[in-house]
N, C-alpha and C positions, 0 to 999 in steps of 0.2 A: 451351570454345571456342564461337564466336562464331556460329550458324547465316546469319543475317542482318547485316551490318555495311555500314551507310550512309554516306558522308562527307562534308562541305561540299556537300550538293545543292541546287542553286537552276534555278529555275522561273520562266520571264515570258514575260507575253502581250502580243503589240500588239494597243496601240489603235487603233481607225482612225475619222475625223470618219464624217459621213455624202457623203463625196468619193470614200473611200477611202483617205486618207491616213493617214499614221501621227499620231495625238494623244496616245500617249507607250506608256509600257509599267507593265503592271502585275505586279508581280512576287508570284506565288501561292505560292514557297518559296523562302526565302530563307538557304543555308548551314545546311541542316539535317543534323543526325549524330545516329543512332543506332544500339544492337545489339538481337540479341534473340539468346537461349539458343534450343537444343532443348528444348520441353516448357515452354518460359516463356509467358504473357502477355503482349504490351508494352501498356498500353489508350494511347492518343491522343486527345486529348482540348482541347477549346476551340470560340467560337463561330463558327456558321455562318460561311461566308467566310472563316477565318482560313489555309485551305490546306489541309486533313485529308484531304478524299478525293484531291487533285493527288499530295497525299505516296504515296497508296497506288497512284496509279495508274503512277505513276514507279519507283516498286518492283518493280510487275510489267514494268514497258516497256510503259507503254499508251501512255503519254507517255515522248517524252526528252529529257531533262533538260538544260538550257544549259551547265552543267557541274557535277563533281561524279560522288561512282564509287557503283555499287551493287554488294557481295559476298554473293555466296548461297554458301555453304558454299566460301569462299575461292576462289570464282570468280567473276571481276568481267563483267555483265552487259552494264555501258553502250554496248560495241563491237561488243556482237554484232548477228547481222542478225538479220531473222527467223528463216531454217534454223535458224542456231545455237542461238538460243532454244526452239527445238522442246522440245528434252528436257526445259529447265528449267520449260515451261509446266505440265509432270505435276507436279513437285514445287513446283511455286508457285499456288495456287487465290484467287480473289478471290469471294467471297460481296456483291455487288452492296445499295446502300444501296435500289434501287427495284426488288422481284424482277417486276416487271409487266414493267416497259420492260428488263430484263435476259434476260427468255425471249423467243424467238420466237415470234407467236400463231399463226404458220401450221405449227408443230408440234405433235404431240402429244407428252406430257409422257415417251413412252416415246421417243421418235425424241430428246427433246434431250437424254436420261440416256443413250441408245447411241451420240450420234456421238463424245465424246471415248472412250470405249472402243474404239469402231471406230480412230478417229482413231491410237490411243495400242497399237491393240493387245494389249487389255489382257485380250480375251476372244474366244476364236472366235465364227465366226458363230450358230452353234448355243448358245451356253453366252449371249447379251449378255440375251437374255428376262428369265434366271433372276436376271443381275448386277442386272438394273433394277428386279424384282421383289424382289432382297434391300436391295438400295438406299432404296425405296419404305419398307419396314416397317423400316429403320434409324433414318427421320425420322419415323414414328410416322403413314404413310400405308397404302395396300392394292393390292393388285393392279388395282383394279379403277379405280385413279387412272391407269392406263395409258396410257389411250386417250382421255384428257381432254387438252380443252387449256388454256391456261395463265388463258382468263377465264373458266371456271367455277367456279375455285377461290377461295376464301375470300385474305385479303393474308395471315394466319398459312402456311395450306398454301403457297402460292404461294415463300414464304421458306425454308418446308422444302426443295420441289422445288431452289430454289436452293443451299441448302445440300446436299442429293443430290448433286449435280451438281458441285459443289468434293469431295466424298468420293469421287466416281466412282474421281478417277486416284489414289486411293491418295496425296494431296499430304503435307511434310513442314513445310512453310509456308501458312497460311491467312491471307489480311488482307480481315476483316471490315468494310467502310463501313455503319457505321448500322446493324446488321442487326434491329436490334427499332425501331426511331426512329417509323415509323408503323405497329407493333403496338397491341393494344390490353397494357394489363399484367398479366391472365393469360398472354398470347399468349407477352409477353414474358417473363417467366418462365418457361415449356415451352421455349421456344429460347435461354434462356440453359441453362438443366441439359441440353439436348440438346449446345449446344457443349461444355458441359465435360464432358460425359459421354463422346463423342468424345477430347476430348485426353487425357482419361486412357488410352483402352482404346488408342489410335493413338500418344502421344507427340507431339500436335503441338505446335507452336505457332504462336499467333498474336498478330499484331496488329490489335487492336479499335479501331476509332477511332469515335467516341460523342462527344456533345456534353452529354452526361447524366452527371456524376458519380456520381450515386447509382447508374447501372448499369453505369460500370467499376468502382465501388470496387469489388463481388462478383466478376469476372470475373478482374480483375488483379494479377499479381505485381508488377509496377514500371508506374508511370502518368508519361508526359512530357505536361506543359502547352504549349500551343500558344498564341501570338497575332501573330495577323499576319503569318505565315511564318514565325516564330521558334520555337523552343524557349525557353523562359524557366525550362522548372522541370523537374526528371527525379530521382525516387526511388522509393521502393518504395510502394507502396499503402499500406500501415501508417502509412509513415512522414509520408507527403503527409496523410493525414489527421488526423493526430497534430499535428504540426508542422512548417506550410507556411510559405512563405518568403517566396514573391512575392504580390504585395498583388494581382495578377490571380488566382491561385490562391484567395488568402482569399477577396476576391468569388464567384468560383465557386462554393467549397464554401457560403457566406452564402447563396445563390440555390437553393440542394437544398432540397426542401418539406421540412415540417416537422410528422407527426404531432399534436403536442402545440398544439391552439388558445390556450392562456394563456399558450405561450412566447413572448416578446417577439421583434417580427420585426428581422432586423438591414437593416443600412444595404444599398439596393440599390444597385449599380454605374451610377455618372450614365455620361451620352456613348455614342453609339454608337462602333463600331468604326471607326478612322480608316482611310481611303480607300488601300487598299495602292499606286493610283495615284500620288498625295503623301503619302508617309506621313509624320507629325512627324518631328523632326528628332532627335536623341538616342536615347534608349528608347522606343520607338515609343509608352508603355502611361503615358506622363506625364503627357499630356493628362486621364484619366482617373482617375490615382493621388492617393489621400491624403495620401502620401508624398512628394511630387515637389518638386525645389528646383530650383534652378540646375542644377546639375550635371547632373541626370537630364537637363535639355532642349539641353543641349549635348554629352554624354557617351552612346555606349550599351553597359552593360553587357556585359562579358563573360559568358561561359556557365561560371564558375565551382565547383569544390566547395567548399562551406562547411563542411560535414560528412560523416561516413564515404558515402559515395556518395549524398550526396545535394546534387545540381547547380543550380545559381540564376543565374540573368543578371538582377540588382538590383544598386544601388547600396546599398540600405537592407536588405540581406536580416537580418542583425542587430537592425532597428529592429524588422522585421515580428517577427520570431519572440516579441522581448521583449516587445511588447505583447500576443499571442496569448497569450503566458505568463501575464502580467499579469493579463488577461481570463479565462481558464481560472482561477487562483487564488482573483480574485473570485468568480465563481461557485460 
């Protein structure tokens, strides 16, 4: 069963000239669905702009959504108010892409790890010191981090505190925006084995949303490709990197650095990312595709299974694999 289950959710912002008027609407998610398990990964994944953090902050209710349902453990969120949200905010924690502009600097780091426990009740007044202190050396910080505030610390510590502070309430769902993105890559490394060192002992799960392949492929059990408020591609980690579908996906993985200096570099991804304001007409990702015929620029793809759970919104999803295939042989 389903811990998280998302349905047709779509997102748009107005535009306005510089009058104030409206100069049209941009739509940041558009008819997206997904689940996630107990104790699963989902990672999220696609370029800047394409919708990723909106997805996440819609999940939580930071934003609401134009329409379109969000179920947390087969209770649907989208109608509730604040109060009602109360409870679900313990068992839903969002681990922030910027942990600077996420903490408050007029706190110290012990007042921002006690108020959801004050808040939540989670610990008398007496007992919250001890909770913040065992919290502290959870993330691989000291006691003596207490009484700091959030700009003395390093942007690694800083992300820890953040991450404390999603562990506080004891959550059942974590959705991580970017949490290593402006780490250094030791740093990153320490907070990816800290997260999953967490879901194992806790049971959680989350969803990672990363614009970096190379650091959800370690993180993730099933990865959905994003572009341009769409879902285009959703299967297991293994399998997405094995044998991907959609020729945005191929680019992706084409773009992940590449240890070996004498490996021939592949084709980068021409075009920047079309304007979610006017987006092209058909498959939004045609403009850009190797692939792309007629059909693509008039046609857009459904969201498809091709194979045993593994989901594609292509016209060509067939062409792609067989050439990959092709390509994999030759080598």
């Amino acid at each position: 069963m389903s811990l998280l289950e998302v349905k047709n959710l779509r997102k748009s912002f107005r535009i306005t000239d510089s009058l104030g008027r409206t100069a049209g609407q941009l739509v940041a998610v558009d008819n997206l669905s997904l689940s996630l398990k107990r104790g699963e990964t989902l990672g999220l994944v696609g370029e800047s702009g394409c919708g990723k953090s909106t997805t996440g902050k819609l999940i939580m209710q930071l934003l609401r959504p134009d329409s379109g349902q969000v179920f947390f453990d087969n209770n649907e969120l989208t109608n509730l108010s604040p109060k009602q949200m109360r409870p679900y905010r313990r068992r839903m924690q969002m681990i922030f892409q910027d942990p600077f502009s996420s903490l408050n600097p007029r706190m110290t780091v012990g007042s921002i790890l006690s108020e959801p426990l004050l808040i939540h009740r989670l610990a008398a007044p007496r007992q919250v010191r001890d909770r913040v202190i065992e919290l502290l050396e959870k993330v691989g910080l000291t006691a003596e981090h207490e009484q700091r505030y959030p700009h003395e610390f390093s942007g690694g510590q800083r992300q820890r505190v953040g991450i404390a502070r999603a562990l506080a309430v004891e959550p059942e769902l974590i959705i991580a925006d970017e949490p290593v993105s402006a780490l250094d890559l030791s740093v990153q490394a320490q907070i990816l084995n800290l997260l999953q060192g967490f879901q194992q002992e806790h049971n959680l799960s989350y969803l990672f949303i990363a614009h970096d392949l190379a650091v959800i492929e370690h993180v993730s059990d099933r990865i959905a490709v994003m572009y341009l408020g769409k879902i285009v591609e959703l299967t297991s980690a293994a399998e997405l990197y094995k044998n991907p579908r959609h020729p945005y996906t191929e680019a992706l993985l084409n773009a992940v650095p590449v240890p070996d200096p004498n490996q021939p570099r592949p084709t980068a991804l021409k075009g920047e990312i079309p304007s979610p304001v006017h987006p092209p007409s058909g498959c939004y990702f045609h403009p850009r595709c190797p692939y792309a015929d007629d059909l693509c620029k008039q046609e857009e793809p459904a969201l498809l299974e091709t194979a045993n759970e593994h989901l594609v919104a292509c016209h060509h999803a067939e062409q792609v694999g067989r050439y990959l295939l092709c390509k994999a042989e030759t080598e």
